[in-house]
C-alpha positions in Angstrom: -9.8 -60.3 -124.2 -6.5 -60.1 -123.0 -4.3 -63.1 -122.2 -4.0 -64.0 -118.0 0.0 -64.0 -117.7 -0.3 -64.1 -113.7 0.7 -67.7 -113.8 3.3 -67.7 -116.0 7.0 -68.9 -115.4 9.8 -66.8 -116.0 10.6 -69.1 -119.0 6.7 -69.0 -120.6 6.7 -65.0 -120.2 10.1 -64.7 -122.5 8.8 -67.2 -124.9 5.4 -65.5 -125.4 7.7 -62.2 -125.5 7.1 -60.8 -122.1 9.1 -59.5 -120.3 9.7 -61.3 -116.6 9.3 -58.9 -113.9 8.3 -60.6 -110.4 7.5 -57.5 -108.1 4.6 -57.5 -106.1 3.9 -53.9 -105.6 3.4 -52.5 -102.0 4.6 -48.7 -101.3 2.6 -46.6 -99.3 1.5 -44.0 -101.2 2.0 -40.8 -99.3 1.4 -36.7 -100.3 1.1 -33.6 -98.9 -2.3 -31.6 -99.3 -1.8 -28.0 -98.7 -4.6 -25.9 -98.2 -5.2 -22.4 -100.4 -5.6 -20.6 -96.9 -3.1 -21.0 -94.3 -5.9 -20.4 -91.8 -8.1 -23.4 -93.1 -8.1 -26.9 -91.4 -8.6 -29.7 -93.2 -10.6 -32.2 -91.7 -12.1 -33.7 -94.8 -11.2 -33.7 -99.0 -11.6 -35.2 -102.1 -8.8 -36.2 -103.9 -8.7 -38.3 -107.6 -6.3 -40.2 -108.0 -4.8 -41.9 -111.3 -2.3 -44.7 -111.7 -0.9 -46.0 -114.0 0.8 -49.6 -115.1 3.4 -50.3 -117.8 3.9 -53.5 -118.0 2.8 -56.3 -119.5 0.1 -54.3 -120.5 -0.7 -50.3 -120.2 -3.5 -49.9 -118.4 -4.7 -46.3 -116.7 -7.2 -47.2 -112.5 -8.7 -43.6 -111.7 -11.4 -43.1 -108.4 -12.2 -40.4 -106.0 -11.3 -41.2 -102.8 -12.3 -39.0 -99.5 -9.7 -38.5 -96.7 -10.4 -37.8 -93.0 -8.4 -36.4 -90.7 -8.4 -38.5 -87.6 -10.4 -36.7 -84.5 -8.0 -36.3 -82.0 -10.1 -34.2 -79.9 -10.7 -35.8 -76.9 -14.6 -36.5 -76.6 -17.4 -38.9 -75.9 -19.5 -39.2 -78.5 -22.5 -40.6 -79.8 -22.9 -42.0 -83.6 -26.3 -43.2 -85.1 -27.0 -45.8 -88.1 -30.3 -46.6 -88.9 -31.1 -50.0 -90.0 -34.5 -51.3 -91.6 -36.0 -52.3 -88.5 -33.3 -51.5 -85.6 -31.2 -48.4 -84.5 -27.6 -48.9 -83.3 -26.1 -46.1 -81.5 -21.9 -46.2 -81.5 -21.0 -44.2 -78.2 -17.2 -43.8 -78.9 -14.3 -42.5 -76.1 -11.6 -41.2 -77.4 -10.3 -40.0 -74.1 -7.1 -41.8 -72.6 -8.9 -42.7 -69.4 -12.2 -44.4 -68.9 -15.4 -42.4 -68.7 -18.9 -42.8 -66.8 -21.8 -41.9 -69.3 -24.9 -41.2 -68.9 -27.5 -42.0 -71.8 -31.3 -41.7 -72.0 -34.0 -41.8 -74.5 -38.2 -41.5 -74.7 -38.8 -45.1 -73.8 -42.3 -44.6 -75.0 -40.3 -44.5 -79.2 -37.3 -46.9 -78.4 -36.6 -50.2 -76.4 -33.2 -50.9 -75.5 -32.1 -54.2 -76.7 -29.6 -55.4 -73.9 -29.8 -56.7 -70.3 -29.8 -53.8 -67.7 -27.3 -56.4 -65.8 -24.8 -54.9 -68.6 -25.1 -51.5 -67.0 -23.9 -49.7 -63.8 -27.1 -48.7 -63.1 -30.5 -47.8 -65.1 -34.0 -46.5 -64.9 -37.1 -47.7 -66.3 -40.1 -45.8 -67.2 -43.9 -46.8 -65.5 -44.2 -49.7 -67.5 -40.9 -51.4 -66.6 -38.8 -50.4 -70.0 -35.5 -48.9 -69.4 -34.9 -45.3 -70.2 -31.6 -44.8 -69.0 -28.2 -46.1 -68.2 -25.6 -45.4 -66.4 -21.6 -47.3 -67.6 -18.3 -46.9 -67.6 -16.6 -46.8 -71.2 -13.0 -47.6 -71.4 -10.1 -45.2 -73.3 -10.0 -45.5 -76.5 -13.1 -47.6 -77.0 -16.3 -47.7 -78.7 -19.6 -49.6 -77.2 -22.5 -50.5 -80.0 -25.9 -50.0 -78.2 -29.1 -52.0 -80.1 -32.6 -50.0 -80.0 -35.8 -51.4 -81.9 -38.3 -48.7 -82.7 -41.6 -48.8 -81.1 -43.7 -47.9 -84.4 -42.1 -49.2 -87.5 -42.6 -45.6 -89.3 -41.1 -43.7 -86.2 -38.5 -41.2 -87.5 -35.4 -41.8 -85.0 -32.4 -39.2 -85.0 -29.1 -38.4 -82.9 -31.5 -36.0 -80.5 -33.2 -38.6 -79.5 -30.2 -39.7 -77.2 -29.0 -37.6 -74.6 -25.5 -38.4 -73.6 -23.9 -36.6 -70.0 -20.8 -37.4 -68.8 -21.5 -38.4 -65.2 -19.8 -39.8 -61.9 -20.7 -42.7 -60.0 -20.5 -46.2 -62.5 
C-alpha cells in the first residue's frame, strides 16, 4: 500500500523525500474532434481518454467517456424512463418562448399522477380518469409528468403519449 501524503506539510514531504508541490489541478480539458467526412455531423462519440500523474507517485486513470452535442433545435419533446412500478415522462421545451401542449394517453393502461388543477385544461375518460391535458410549458424548461401503470406487466413505450402543440392554455 502506498503511503497517504495528502496531509502532509511542506516540511514532512521534504523530510520523507517528496517533493512539495501544492497545486490543486483544475484546467478544462478541451479538443477538437474532427470527423473523417466533412459531410458528417456529430451528434454523439466515444472517446478514451488517458491521463497521466507524475508526481509523488506515477500513476496512469483511463475510461471511455461519451460526448453529446447539445440539441439546439428548437422542439418540444417528450422523454420516457421507466421505473419498477411508475412511468415518468420528461416533456422538455427548448424553444425561447413558452409553448401550449397538448398530451394524451389510453387512460384505460395509465393513470396520471397529478391534480388536473395543475393543468389548463383536461379530459377524462367515462369513468372519471383523465386522458388528456392541456398546459403551458415555459422556454427553456422541462416538466416531469408521474403515470402508474394500470396492470403491473403492461409494456409502456414513448407511443403511448401523443404530444401536439396546441393554442388556447
Amino acid at each position: 500500500t502506498g503511503v497517504d501524503v495528502s496531509e502532509f506539510t511542506e516540511i514532512e514531504c521534504i523530510e520523507a523525500g517528496y517533493d512539495w508541490e501544492n497545486k490543486i489541478s483544475m484546467e478544462e480539458l478541451y479538443f477538437e474532434i474532427i470527423p473523417n467526412n466533412p459531410n458528417d455531423e456529430l451528434n454523439k462519440i466515444e472517446v478514451n481518454i488517458t491521463v497521466e500523474s507524475t508526481k509523488p507517485y506515477k500513476k496512469t486513470l483511463t475510461g471511455d467517456f461519451v460526448l453529446e452535442k447539445p440539441n439546439l433545435k428548437e422542439e418540444v419533446k417528450m422523454v420516457l424512463k421507466s421505473y419498477d412500478d411508475y412511468e415518468e415522462l420528461i416533456v422538455t421545451n427548448s424553444y425561447n418562448q413558452r409553448k401550449c401542449i397538448k398530451i394524451s394517453w389510453d387512460s384505460s393502461k395509465l393513470r396520471l399522477d397529478a391534480s388536473p388543477n395543475n393543468f389548463s385544461s383536461y379530459l377524462a375518460d367515462t369513468n372519471g380518469f383523465i386522458k388528456e391535458i392541456k398546459f403551458n410549458i415555459n422556454a427553456k424548461s422541462n416538466l416531469n409528468l408521474m403515470f402508474y401503470r394500470v396492470y403491473f406487466n403492461l409494456e409502456v413505450g414513448i407511443d403511448d403519449f401523443i404530444l401536439t402543440e396546441s393554442s388556447g392554455c
